[in-house]
C-alpha positions as CSV (number, residue, x, y, z in Angstrom):
1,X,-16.7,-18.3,2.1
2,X,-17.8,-17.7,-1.6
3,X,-19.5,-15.3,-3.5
4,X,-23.0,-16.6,-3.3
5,X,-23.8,-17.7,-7.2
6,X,-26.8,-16.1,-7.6
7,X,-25.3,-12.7,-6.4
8,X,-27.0,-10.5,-9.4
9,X,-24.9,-8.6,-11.7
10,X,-22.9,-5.9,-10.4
11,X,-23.9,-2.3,-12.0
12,X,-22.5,0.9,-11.7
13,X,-23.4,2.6,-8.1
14,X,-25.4,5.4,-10.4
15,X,-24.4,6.5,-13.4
16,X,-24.2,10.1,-11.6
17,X,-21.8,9.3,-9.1
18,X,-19.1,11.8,-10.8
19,X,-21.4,14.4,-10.4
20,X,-21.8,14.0,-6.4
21,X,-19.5,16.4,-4.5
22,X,-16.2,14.7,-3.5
23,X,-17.4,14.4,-0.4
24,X,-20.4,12.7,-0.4
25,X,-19.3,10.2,-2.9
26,X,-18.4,7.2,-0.5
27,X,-21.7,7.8,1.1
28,X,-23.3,8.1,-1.9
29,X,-22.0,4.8,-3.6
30,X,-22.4,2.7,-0.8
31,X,-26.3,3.7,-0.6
32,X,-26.9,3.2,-3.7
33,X,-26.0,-0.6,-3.7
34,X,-27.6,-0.6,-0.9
35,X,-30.6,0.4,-2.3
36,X,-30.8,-2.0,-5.2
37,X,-29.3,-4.9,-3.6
38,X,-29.2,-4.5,0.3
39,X,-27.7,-8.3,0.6
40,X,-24.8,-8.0,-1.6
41,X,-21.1,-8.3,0.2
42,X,-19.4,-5.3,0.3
43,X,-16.6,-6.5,3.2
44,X,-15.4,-9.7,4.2
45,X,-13.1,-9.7,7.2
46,X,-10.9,-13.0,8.6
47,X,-10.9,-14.1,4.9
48,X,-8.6,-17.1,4.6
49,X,-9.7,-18.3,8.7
50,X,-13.5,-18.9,7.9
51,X,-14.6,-15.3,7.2
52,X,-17.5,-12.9,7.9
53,X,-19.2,-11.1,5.6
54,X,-20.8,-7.6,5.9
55,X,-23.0,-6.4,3.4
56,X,-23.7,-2.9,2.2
57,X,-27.2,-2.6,3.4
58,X,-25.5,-2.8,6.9
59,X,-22.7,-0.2,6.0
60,X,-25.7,2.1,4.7
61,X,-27.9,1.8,8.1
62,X,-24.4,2.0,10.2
63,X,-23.2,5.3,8.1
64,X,-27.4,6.9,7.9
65,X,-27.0,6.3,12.0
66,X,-23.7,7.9,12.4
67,X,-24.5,11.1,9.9
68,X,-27.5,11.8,12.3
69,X,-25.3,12.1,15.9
70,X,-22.8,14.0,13.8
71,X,-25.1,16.1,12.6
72,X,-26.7,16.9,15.6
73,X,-22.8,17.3,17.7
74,X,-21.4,19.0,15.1
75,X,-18.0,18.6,15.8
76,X,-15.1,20.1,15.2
77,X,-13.1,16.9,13.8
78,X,-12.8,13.4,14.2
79,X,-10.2,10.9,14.8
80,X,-10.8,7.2,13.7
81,X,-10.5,5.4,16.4
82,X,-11.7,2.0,14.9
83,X,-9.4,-1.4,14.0
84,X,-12.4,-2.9,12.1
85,X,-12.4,-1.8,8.5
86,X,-16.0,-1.7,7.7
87,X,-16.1,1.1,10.7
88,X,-13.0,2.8,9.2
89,X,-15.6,3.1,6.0
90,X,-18.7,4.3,7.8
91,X,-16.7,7.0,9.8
92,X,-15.6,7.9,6.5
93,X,-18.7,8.0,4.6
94,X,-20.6,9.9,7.5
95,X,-17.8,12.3,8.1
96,X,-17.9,12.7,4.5
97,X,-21.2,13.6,3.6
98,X,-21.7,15.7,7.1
99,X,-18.7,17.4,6.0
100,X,-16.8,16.8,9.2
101,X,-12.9,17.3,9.0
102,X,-11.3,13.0,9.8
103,X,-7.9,11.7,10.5
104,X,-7.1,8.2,10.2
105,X,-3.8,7.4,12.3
106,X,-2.1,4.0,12.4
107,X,-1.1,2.5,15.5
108,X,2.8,3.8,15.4
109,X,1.0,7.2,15.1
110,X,-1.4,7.7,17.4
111,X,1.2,10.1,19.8
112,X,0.1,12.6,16.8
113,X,-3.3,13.1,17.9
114,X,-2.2,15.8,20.1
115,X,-2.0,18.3,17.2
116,X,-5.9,17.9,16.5
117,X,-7.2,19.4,19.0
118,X,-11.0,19.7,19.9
119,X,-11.5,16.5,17.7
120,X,-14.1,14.0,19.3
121,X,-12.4,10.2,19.0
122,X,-14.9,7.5,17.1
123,X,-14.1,3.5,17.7
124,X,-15.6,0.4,16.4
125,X,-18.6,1.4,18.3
126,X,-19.2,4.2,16.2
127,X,-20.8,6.1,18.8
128,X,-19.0,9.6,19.7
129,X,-18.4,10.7,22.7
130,X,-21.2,13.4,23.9
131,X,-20.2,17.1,24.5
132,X,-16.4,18.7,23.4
133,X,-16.3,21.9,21.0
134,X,-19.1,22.4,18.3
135,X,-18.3,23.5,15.0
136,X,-19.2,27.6,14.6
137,X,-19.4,27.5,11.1
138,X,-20.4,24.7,8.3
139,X,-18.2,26.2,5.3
140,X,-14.9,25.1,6.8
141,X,-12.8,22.8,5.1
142,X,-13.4,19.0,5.1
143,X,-9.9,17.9,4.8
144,X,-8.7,14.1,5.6
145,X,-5.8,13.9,7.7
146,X,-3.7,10.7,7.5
147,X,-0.2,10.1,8.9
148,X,2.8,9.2,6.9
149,X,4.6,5.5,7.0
150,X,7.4,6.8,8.9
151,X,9.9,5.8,6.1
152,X,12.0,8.5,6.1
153,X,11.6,9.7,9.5
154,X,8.8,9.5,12.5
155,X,5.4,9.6,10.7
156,X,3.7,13.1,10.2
157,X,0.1,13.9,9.9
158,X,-0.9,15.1,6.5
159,X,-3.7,16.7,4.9
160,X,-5.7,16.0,1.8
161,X,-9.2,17.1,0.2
162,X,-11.6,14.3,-0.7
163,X,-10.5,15.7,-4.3
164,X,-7.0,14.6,-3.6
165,X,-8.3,11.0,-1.7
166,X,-10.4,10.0,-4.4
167,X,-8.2,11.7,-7.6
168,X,-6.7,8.1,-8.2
169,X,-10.4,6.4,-8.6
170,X,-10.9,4.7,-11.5
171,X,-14.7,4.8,-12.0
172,X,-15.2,3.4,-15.5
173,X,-17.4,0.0,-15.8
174,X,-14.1,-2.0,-15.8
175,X,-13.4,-1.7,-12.6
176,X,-16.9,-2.6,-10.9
177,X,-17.8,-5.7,-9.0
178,X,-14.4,-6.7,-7.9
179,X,-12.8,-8.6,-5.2
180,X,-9.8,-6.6,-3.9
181,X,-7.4,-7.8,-1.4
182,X,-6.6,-5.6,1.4
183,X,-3.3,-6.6,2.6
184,X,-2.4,-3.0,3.4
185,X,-2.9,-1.4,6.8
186,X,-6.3,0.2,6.4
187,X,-5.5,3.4,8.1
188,X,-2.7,4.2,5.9
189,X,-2.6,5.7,2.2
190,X,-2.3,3.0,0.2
191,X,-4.9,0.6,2.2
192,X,-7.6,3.9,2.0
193,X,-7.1,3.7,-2.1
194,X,-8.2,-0.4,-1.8
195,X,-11.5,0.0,0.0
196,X,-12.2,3.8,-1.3
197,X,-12.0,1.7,-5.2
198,X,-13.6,-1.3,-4.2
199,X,-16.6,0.6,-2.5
200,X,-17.2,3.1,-5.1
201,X,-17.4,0.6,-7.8
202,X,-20.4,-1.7,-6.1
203,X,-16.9,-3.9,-5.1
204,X,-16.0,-6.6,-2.5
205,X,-13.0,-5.5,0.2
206,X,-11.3,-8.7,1.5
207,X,-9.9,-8.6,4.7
208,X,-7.3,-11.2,5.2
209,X,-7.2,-12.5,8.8
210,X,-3.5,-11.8,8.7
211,X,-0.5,-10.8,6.2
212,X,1.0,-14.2,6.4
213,X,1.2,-14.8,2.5
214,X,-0.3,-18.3,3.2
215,X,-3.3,-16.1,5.0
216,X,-3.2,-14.2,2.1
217,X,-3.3,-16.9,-0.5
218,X,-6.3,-18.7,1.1
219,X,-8.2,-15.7,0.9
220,X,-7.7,-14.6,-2.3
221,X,-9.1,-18.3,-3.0
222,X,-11.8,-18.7,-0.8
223,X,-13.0,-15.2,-1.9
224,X,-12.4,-15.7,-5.7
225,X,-10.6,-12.2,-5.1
226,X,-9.1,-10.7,-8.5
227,X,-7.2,-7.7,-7.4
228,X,-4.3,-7.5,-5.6
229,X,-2.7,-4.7,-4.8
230,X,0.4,-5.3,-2.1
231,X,3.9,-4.0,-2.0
232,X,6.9,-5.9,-3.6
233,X,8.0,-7.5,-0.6
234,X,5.1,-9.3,0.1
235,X,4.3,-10.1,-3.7
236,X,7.8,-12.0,-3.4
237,X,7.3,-13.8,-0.3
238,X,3.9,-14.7,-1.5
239,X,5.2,-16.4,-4.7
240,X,7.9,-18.0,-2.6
241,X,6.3,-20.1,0.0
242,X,2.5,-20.2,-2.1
243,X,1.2,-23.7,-2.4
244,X,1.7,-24.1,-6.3
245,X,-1.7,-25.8,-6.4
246,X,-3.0,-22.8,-4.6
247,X,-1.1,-20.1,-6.9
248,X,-3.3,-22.2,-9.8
249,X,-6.6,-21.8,-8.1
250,X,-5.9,-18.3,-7.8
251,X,-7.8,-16.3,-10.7
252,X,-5.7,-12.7,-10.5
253,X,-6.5,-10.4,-12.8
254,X,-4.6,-7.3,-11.5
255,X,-1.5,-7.0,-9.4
256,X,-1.0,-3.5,-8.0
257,X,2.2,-3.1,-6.6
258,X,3.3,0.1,-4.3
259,X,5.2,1.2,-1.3
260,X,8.6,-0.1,-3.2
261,X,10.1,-0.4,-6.2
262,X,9.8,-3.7,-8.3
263,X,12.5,-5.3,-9.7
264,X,12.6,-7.0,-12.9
265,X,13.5,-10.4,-11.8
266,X,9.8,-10.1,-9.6
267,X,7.8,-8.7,-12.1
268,X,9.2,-12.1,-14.3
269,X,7.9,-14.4,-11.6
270,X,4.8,-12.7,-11.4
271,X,3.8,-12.9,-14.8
272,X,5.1,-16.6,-15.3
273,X,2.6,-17.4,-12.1
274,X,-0.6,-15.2,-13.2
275,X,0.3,-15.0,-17.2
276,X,-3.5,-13.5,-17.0
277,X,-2.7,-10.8,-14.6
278,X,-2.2,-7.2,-15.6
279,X,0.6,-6.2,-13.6
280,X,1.4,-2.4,-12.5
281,X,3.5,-0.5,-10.5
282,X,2.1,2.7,-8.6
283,X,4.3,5.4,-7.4
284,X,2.5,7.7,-4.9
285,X,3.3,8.6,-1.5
286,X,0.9,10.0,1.4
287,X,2.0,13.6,1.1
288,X,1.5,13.5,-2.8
289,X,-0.9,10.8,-3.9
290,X,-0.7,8.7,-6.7
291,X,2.4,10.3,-9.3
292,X,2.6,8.1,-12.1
293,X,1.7,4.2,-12.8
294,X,3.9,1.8,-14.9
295,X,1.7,-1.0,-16.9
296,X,4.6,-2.1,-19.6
297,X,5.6,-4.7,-16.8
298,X,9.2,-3.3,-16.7
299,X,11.0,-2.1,-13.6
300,X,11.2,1.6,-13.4
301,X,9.8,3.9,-16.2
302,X,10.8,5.1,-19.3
303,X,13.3,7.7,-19.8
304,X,11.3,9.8,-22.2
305,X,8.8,10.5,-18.9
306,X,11.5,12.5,-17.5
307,X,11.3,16.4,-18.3
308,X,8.0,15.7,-19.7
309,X,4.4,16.3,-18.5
310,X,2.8,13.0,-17.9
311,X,-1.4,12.7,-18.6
312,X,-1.9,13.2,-14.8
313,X,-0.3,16.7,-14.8
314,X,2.8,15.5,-12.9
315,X,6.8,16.5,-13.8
316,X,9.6,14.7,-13.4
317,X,13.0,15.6,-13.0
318,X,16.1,14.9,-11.0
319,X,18.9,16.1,-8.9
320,X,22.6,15.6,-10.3
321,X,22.8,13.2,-7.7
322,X,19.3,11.1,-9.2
323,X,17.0,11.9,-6.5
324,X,13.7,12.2,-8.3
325,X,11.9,15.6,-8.1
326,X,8.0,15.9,-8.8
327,X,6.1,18.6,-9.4
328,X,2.6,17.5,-9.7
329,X,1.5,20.8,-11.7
330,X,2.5,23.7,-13.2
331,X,0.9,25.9,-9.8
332,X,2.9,24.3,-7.6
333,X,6.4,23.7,-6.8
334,X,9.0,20.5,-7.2
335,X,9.3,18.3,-4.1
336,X,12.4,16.7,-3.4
337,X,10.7,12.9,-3.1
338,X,14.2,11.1,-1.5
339,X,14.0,8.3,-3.9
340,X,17.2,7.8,-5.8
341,X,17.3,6.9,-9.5
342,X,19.8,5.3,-12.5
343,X,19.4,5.7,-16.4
344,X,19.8,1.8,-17.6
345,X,18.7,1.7,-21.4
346,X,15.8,3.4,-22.2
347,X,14.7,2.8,-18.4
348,X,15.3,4.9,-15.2
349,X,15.4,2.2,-12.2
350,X,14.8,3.1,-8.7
351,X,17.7,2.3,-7.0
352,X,17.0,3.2,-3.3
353,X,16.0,5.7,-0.8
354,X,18.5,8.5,0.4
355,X,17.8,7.5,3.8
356,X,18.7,4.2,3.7
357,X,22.1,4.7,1.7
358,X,25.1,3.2,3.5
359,X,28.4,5.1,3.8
360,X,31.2,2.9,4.5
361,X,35.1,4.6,5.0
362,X,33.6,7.4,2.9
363,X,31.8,5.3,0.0
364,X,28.1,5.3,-0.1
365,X,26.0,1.5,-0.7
366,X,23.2,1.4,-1.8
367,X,21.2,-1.5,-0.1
368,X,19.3,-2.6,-2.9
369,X,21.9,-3.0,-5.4
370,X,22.8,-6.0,-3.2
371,X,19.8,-7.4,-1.8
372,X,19.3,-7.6,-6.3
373,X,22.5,-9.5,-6.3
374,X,21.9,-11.9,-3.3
375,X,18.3,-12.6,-4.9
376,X,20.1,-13.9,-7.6
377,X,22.0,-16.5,-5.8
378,X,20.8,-20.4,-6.2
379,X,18.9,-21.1,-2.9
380,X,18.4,-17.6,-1.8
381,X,15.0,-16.3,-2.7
382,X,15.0,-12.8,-0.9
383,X,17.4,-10.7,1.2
384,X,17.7,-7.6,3.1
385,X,20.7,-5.2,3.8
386,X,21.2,-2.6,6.0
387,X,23.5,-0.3,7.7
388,X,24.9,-1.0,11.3
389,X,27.5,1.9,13.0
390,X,30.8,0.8,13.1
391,X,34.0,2.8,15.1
392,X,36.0,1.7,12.4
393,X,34.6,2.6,9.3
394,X,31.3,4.9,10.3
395,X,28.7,2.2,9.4
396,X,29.4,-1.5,7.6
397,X,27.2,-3.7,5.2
398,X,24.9,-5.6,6.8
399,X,22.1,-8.9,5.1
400,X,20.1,-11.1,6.0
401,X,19.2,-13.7,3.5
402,X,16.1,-16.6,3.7
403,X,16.6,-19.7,1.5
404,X,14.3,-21.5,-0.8
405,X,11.9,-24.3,0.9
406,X,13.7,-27.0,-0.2
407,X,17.2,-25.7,-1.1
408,X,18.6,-26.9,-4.5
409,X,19.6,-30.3,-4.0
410,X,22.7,-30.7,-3.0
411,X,23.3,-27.4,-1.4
412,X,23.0,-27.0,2.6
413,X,22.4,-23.8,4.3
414,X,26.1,-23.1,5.0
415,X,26.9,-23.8,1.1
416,X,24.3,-21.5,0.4
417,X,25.6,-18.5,2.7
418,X,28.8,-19.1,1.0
419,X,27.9,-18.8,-2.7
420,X,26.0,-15.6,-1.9
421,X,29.3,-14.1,0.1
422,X,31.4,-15.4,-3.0
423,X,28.9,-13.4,-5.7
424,X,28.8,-10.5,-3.8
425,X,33.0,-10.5,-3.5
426,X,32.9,-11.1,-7.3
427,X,30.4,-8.6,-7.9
428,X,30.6,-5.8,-6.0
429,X,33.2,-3.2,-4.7
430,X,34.7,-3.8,-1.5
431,X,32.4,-1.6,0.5
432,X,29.4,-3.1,-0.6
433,X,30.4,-6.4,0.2
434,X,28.2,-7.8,3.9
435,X,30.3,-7.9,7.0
436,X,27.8,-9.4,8.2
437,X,25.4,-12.6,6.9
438,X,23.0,-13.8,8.3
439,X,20.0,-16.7,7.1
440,X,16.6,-15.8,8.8
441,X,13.0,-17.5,8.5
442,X,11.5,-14.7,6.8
443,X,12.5,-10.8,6.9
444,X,11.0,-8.3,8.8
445,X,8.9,-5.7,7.5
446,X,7.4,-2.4,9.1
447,X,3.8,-1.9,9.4
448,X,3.2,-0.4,6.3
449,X,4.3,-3.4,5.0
450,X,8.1,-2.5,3.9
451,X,11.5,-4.1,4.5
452,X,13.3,-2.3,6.9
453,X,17.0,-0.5,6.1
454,X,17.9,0.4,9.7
455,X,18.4,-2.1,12.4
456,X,15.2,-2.0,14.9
């Protein structure tokens, strides 16, 4: 389903949104489109399957209805119970503007709920449950708790201020009116930054009605979506099995890419398919928010960054061993982020996480340095490598490759698996090289969207 082409020209929420309390700005935005243009599509969901559209005069009603139980429960907390996303949003907004503490946990972390106690549960049905503990004061803190991805370890609830939810909104007239793709779990950092931006910039979420990239694809289409903000992985399988005449059709503007680091081979493909696109890469996690962006269209970032303080307030630095440090002002103190790094040129290139490195008799691997070399194999157009225990050697080198649909002519799957363990012998040290190969479909990826190092 379209845009309908007499939609009227987007505007700015209110020019005075900026000035609203963090809090209430959610709220705030989505009531004011409301107000001027009730019928205007702030969500569709099932894009890409026929899709429904939900307009913000309903989001408004839904979130003015919710504000008035909270208000007269008062309670404690809540937990976001809901799978639909335009419920995710009013529990937001109304917690928000009531000033209710929120946690928003994914389905692999629900267990955590246990540490918020007293808090009253909300689902789809936005309707809370009656009775539970009552807030005794209204000048606590209205913190949003959301749970980590889990990967470097079980997830872990964390909590921000609305300051620190919304400090990566952009707000200028750019940015308003446009059709972002939510292929990110909505529960999770980085699919909270899509519909928080869409929304407060009179925008148009689109909900895919899955994260198959042929899903994906159709709904950026259908919806005339221009944003898309996704993680590597799925920007690569989307550019490998997208209908060309599809890719076309598709009018991208921006590609956001998070959750891993992009390598430069990608980022080539990407702008050859959508020369139109501007393309950056967004490092951020859920305990620290967005870091730094990249919008040169390079892999990594450049080396001057490092020791310096970048326009956000942030510092870099590093380990000897690479791991990147950030310290994200001068009041606070370096965190140790995991994520390894290697000066190439004038560039330092992300090389891994120190979770997933690979220590074979002794010698550590580094998974992506070889899922980079079996990318670059003729028929091969991604790969993943991990780490399986071994008696002999403490753990051994692992991949699993998926071929180009068709293969080069010529080549059969077999020939295929054999060039790739060939390159790797030519190219790597011993260690590194995969014990075992496999050729799989498509990879696996967790549910925020990742590839996987460790076997399930």
């Amino acid at each position: 389903m379209n845009p309908p082409p007499n939609q009227p020209s987007v505007q700015s929420p209110n020019a005075h949104l900026a000035d609203a309390s963090a809090e209430d700005r959610l709220a705030f935005a989505i009531c004011e489109v409301a107000r001027r243009h009730s019928d205007r599509t702030a969500i569709v969901t099932a894009a890409g399957d026929g899709g429904r559209a939900i307009d913000y005069g309903t989001l408004a009603t839904a979130i003015t209805r919710l504000e008035s139980v909270l208000d007269a429960q008062r309670p404690v907390g809540v937990v976001a119970r809901a799978v639909r996303p335009d419920a995710l949003v009013v529990i937001a907004a109304a917690c928000g503007r009531q000033h209710v503490p929120v946690a928003f946990l994914a389905e692999d972390s629900r267990d955590l709920v246990g540490e918020l106690r007293d808090w009253v549960p909300v689902d789809d049905t936005l309707s809370p449950p009656v009775g539970g503990a009552r807030r005794e004061f209204d000048a606590i803190a209205t913190q949003v708790v959301v749970a980590t991805s889990g990967t470097s370890g079980p997830p872990k609830l964390v909590e921000h201020s609305w300051d620190s939810l919304l400090a990566a909104a952009r707000l200028a007239e750019q940015w308003h009116g446009l059709g972002w793709i939510l292929a990110y779990d909505p529960t999770r950092w980085a699919g909270m930054q899509v519909w928080l931006q869409a929304l407060l910039t009179g925008g148009r979420v689109v909900v895919p009605a899955s994260r198959e990239p042929e899903t994906i694809l159709r709904a950026i289409v259908d919806e005339d979506a221009t944003v898309l903000p996704c993680t590597p992985t799925l920007l690569r399988r989307l550019l490998a099995v997208g209908d060309a005449a599809a890719l076309a059709r598709a009018r991208i503007d921006r590609i956001t890419l998070g959750g891993e680091a992009a390598d430069g081979p990608l980022l080539e493909r990407a702008r050859a398919v959508f020369p139109a696109a501007k393309i950056s890469h967004v490092y951020a996690t859920t305990e620290l928010g967005e870091v730094f962006r990249v919008t040169d269209g390079r892999a990594g970032f450049p080396a001057s960054w490092l020791g310096r303080t970048l326009p956000g307030g942030a510092r870099l630095s590093t380990r000897r061993d690479g791991e990147l440090l950030v310290q994200l002002s001068r009041d606070t103190a370096e965190v140790s982020t995991g994520d390894l790094l290697e000066r190439r040129g004038d560039r330092y290139e992300f090389t891994g996480r120190r979770s997933d490195v690979i220590v074979v008799d002794g010698e550590k691997v580094l998974p992506r340095r070889v899922e980079e070399l079996l990318r670059g194999v003729s028929g091969v157009t991604d790969a993943r490598v991990y780490g399986l225990p071994s008696a002999a050697t403490g753990e051994l080198v692992a991949a699993e490759i998926v071929l180009t649909d068709p293969p080069p002519p010529g080549s059969t799957p077999e020939s295929i698996r054999a060039a790739a363990l060939t390159a790797c012998k030519g190219g790597l040290e011993p260690p590194s090289v995969p014990k075992i190969l496999d050729i799989v479909k498509r990879l696996a990826t967790t549910p925020a969207g990742k590839v996987p190092r460790r076997p399930a």
